[in-house]
N, C-alpha and C positions, 0 to 999 in steps of 0.2 A: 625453497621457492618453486625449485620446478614439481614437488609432489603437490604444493595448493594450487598452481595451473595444473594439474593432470587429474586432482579431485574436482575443481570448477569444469574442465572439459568432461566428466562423464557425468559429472550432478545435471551437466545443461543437455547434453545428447540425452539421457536418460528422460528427462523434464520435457525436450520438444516431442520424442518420443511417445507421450502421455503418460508419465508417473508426477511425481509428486511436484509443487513447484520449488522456482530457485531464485531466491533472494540477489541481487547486487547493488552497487552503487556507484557514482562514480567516483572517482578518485582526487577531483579537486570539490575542496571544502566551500568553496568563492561558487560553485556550478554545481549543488546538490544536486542529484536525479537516484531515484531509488526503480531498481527493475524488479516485475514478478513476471517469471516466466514459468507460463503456463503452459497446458498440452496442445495447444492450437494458436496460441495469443504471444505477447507481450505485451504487459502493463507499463506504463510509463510513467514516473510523475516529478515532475521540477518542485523542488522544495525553495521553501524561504525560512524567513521568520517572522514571528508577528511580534511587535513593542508594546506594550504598554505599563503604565504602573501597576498594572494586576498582576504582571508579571510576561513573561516572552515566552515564546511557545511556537511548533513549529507552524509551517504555514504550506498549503499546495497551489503551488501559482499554476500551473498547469499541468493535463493528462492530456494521455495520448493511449492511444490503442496499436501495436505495430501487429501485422498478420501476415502469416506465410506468405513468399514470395519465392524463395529456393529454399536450400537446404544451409545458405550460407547467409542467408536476406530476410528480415521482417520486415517490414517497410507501414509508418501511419503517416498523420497530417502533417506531424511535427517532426518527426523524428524515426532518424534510421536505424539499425541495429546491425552489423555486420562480424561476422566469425569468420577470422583467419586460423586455422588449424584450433592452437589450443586459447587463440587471444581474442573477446570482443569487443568493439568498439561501438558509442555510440555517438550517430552524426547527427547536429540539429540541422534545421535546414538553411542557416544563414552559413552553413558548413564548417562550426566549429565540431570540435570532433573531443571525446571523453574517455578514456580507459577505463577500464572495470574492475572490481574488485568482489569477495564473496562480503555479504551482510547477513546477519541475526536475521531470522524469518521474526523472532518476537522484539527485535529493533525494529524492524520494519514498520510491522502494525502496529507497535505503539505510539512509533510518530507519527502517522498517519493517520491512528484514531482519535489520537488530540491535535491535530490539527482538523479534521471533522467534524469533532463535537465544536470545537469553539467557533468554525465557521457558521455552525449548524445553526448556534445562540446570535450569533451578529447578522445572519438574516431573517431569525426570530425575531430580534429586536427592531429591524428598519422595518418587519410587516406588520408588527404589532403597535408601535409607535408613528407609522403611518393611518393604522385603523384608529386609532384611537390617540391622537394629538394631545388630547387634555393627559394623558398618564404616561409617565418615561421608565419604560421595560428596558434595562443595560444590558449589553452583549457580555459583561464580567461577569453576569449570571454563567458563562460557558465555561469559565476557571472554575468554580466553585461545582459544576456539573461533572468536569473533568474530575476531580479528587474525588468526588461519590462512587464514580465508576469502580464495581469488584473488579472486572477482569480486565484493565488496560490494554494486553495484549494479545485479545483475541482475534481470530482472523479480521481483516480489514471488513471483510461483507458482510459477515454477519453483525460486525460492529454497526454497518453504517444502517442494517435495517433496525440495530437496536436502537439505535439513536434517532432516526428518523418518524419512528412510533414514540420516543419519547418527547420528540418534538411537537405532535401533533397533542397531547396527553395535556402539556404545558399551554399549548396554545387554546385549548378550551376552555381548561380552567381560568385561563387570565381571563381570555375575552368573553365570557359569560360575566366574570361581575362588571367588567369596564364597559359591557352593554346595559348592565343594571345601574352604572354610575351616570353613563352618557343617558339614559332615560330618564332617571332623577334629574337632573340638571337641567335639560330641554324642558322638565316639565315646569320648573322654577324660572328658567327664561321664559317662556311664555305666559308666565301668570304674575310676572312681579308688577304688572300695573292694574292688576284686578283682582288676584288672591289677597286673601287674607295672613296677615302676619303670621298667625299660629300653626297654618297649613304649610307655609313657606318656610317658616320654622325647622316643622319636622320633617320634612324634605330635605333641608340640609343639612340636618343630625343623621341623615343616611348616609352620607358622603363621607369620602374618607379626608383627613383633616391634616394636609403635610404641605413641604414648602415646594412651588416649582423649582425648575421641570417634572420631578417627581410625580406629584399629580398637583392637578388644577380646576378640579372638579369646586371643590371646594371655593376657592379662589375667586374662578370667573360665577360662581352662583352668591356670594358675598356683593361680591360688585355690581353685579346690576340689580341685587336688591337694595344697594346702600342709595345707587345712582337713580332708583327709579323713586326714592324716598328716601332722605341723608338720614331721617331720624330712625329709623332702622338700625342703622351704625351702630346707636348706642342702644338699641334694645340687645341689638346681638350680641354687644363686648358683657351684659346683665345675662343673657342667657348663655352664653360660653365663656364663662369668665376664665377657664384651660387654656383659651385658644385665643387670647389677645392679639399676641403677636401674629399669626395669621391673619385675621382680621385687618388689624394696621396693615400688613401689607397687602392686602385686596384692593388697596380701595388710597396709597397715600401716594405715592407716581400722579394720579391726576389732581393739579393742585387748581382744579377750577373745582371739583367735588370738596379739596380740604376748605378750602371757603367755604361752601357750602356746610360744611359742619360746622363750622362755626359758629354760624348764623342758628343751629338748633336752640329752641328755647329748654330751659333745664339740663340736667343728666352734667352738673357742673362739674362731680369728682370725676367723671370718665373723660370729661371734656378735658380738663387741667392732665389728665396722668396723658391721653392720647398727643397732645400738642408738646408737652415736656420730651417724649419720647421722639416726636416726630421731628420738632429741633434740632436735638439732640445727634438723630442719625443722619440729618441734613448736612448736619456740619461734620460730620467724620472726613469726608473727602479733606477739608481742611484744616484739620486736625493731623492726618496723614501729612499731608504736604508739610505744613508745618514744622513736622517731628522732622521730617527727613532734610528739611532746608536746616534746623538748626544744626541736627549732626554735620550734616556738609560744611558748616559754616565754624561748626567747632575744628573737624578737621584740618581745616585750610588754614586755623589759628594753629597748631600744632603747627603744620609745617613750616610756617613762617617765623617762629618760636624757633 
């Protein structure tokens, strides 16, 4: 024990020094902080973790930058660093205090570069799903980016300029066609009460054809062609006959429009198969309930049995 404090004391005098840097951590698992001490600096950073069913992965709740202040003192916004002979300590500033320990330099960065890249992807996805509302870009894109990655644990910096060029690469490409879809679309709202079917048509055989949130291009350009003429409805279920169930759902939530189909003269087999169906998924909530009230109610015989 006393020869790993006696290598941590000259790895760090060596490192404030200007030589190479020095990994640490703290010592309780509940207060992650990972330290890189540099030749002028210390880095600081509070670790978490991120949940999801994608899977869990670390997380950096905050950095801090500490800078010379004596020969025994770094001192930043958050957080203090202090060296008693061979032992350092770090203070936050609500003045809990952390002991130190040496860590992996390629531990280091690799949790830190997967918690970057997957940061990187969840506010890729709030800026891209705010540009563009009609199409749902997931931040679990950033687990799947993470496993591509060759080198996991390459310095932290140069990680984060890889990844920051890879962000911008992704963000073009998405938002070039989601601006080709968002133009399509506009131009189908604006002409569904004076274009022509056949023009509107192929307008929205340009759009990509899936169920929201995912995209909705498709969807909301369905519905106010159905709504700005119901008999539309059935021309579209004859020209997409793939894409029914789409369709049905653009256009069956407003049940002042399903009236309105109704009332269409002919298109009888589309008519019969859309209303079977739309019944049909009407009643599922009650079908549900149902199922579960009669289990309950068988159970309750057992016990009293």
């Amino acid at each position: 024990m006393k020869l790993l404090i006696l290598i941590l004391s000259i790895l760090t005098s060596l490192q404030i020094s200007g030589q190479n840097s020095t990994f640490l951590k703290t010592n309780d698992k509940k207060n992650l902080h990972y330290l890189e001490l540099g030749s002028d600096n210390v880095k600081v950073y509070k670790m978490g973790r991120f949940y999801d069913k994608a899977g869990v992965a670390p997380s950096i709740i905050q950095t801090d930058t500490l800078v010379f202040i004596t020969e025994s003192e770094f001192k930043g916004k958050f957080y203090t660093l202090l060296k008693n002979k061979a032992f350092y300590t770090l203070i936050a500033n609500n003045g809990k205090q952390f002991q130190l320990e040496p860590e992996s330099e390629l531990k280091v960065n690799t949790e830190l570069n997967n918690a970057y890249c997957l940061k990187s992807y969840i506010d890729l996805s709030h800026k891209l799903n705010s540009e563009f509302p009609l199409n749902r870009f997931t931040f679990r894109n950033g687990y799947i980016a993470w496993e591509k990655q060759a080198n996991k644990s390459v310095n932290h910096n140069e990680f984060v300029q890889q990844i920051d060029k890879e962000i911008v690469v992704v963000f073009d490409s998405i938002s070039k066609n989601q601006n080709a879809f968002t133009k399509t679309t506009n131009f189908i709202l604006d002409n569904v009460g004076q274009g022509s079917y056949p023009v509107l048509k192929d307008s929205l055989s340009k759009l990509p054809i899936d169920y929201k949130p995912r995209s909705g291009y498709f969807d909301k350009a369905v519905y106010q062609m159905v709504n700005s003429n119901p008999e539309n409805f059935y021309k579209l279920l004859q020209d997409f006959p793939s894409s029914k169930t789409f369709i049905y759902f653009a256009v069956d939530y407003d049940k002042e429009l399903v009236k309105k189909l109704k009332e269409v003269q002919g298109y009888d087999l589309l008519k019969k198969e859309f209303f079977k169906d739309y019944r049909y998924r009407k009643s599922m909530p009650y079908r549900i309930f149902g199922t579960y009230a009669a289990a309950a109610g068988f159970i309750a015989l057992l016990i009293i049995i």
